[in-house]
C-alpha positions in Angstrom: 0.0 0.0 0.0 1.3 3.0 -0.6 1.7 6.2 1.9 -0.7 8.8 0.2 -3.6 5.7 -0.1 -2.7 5.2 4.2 -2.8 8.5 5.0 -6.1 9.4 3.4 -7.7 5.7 5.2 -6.2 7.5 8.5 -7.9 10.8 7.7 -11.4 9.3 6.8 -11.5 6.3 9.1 -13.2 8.4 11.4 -15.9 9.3 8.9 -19.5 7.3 7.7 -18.3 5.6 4.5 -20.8 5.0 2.0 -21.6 1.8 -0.1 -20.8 3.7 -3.3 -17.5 4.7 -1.5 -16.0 1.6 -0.7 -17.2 0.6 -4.3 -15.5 2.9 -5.7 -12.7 2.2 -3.5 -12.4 -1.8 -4.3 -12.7 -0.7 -8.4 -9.6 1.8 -7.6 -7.9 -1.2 -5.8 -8.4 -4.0 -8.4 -7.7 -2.0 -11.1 -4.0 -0.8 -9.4 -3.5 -4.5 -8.6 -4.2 -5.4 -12.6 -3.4 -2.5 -14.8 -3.1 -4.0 -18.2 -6.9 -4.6 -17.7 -7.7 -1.3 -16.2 -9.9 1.0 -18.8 -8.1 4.0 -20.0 -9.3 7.4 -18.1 -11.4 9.5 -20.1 -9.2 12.5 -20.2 -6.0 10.4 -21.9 -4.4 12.0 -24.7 -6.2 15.6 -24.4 -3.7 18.1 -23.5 -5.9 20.6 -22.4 -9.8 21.1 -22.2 -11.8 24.3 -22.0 -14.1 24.7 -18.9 -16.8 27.2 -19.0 -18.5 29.6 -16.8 -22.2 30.0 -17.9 -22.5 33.0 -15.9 -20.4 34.4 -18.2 -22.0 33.3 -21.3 -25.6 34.4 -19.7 -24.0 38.2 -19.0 -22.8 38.6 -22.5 -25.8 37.4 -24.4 -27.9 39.4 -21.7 -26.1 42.6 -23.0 -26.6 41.6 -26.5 -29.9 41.6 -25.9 -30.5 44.3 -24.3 -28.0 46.5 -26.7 -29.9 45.3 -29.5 -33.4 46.3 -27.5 -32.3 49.5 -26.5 -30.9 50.3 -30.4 -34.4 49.2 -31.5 -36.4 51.2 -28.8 -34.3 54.4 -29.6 -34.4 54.2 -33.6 -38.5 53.8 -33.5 -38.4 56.6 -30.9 -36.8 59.1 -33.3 
């Protein structure tokens, strides 16, 4: 076993462990025992990925609406 995996046991053995926990655990474990049969992780062979805030994208299509709306409102005005 190695260090970092006994240290974290320490710091949780203290804690409720739930069923999908210690699955997940015993999937980790078997999979480090046999590694030519593990499946490859998802993010292998991407060398970056592009995470985005939809806060963002909400604010700047929220301005280009209301841009457009308030363009509108003042060409019918005059």
């Amino acid at each position: 076993m190695n260090t970092n995996r006994a240290k974290d046991q320490a710091r949780h053995a203290g804690r409720h462990v739930t069923a999908l926990q210690k699955l997940h655990a015993e999937i980790e474990d078997s999979a480090a025992l046999e590694p030519e049969r593990a499946a490859p992780r998802a993010s292998a062979g991407r060398g970056w990925t592009v995470r985005i805030h939809w806060g963002l994208v909400f604010a700047v299509a929220a301005s280009l609406v209301l841009w457009f709306g308030i363009k509108t409102l003042i060409g019918l005005a005059f």
